[in-house]
N, C-alpha and C positions, 0 to 999 in steps of 0.2 A: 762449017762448024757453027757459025753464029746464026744458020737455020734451023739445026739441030738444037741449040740450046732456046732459041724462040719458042721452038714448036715445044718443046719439053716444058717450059716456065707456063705456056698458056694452056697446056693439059694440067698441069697440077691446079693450077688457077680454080680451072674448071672444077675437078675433082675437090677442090675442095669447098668450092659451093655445093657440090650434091652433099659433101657427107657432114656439115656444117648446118644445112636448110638455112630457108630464109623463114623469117615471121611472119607469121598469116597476113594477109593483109586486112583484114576482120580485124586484126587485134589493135593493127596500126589505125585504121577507120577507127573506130571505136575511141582509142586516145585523140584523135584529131577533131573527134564531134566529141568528144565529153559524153560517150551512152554506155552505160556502166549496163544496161542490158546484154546489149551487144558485146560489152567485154566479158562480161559473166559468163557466158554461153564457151568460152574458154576455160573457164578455172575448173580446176579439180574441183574433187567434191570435201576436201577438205584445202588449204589454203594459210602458207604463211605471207601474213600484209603487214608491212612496214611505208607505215605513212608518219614521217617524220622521226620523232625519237620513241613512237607505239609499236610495240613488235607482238602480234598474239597469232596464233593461227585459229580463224575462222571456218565455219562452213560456207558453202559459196554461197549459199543466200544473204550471210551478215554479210562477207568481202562486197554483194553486190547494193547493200545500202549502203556503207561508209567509202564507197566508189561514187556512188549517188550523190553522197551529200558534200562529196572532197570536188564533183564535178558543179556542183551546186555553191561553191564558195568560188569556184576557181575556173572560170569558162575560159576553157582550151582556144587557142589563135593558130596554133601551129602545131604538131609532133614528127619528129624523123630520129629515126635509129641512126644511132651515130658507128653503133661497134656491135660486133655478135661473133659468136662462134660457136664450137661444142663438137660431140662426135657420138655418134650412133646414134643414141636415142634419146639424148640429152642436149643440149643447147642451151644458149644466153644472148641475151640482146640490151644492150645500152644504150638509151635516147632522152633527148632531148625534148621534153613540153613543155611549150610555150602558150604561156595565160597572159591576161590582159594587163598583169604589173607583177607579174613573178613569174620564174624559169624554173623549171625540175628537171634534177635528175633522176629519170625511171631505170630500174634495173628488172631485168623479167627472168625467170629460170623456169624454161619448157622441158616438158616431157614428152615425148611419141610413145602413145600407146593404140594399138587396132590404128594405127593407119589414123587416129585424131591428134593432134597438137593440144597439148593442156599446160595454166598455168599452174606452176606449184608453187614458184616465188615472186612476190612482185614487192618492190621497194620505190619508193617513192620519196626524196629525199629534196630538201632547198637544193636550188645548182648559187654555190660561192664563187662561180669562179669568172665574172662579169665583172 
């Protein structure tokens, strides 16, 4: 019995990383080098950005200069997804970047469309909890 319910807990496991996805790793690069190019090439083509208490929604060329210039005040040291989830064609991911005297908390909300991963929401908040 206690093989049976192994086997059962590390199949759902499984299964639920397929239908969950993970973050591209382009997206995760990208936060880890500070290259708002790089992350760009994931945003929709319209975009809600939350960088601090500024909430607007951008086309992805503005989201990719105030990406630019949020990476130009604040060069990245570190980034890792702490938490994610979602289902079908939808997802979220929660991480952690680490800059050279302050911590954020990133919040992402992807989309799958044709088989590409797109950002629709990205929030970018202080992390308080240091």
């Amino acid at each position: 019995m206690k093989k049976y319910i192994i086997s059962l807990f590390i199949l759902a496991s499984n299964t639920l990383t397929v239908f969950c996805g993970d973050v591209p790793q382009g997206i995760i690069s990208a936060f880890y080098t500070g290259n708002s190019s790089k992350l760009s090439e994931y945003f929709n083509q319209t975009i809600e950005l939350t960088l601090f208490d500024k909430e607007e929604i951008y086309s992805k060329t503005q989201a990719e200069i105030i990406m630019r210039d949020f990476f130009t005040q604040n060069k990245p040291t570190q980034f890792k997804i702490i938490h994610q989830g979602g289902k079908e064609h939808t997802s979220y991911a929660i991480g952690n970047l680490i800059c050279a005297s302050k911590k954020f908390r990133v919040t992402l909300l992807l989309k799958t469309e044709n088989s590409s991963v797109y950002i629709h929401q990205l929030r970018i908040e202080k992390d308080y909890a240091e």
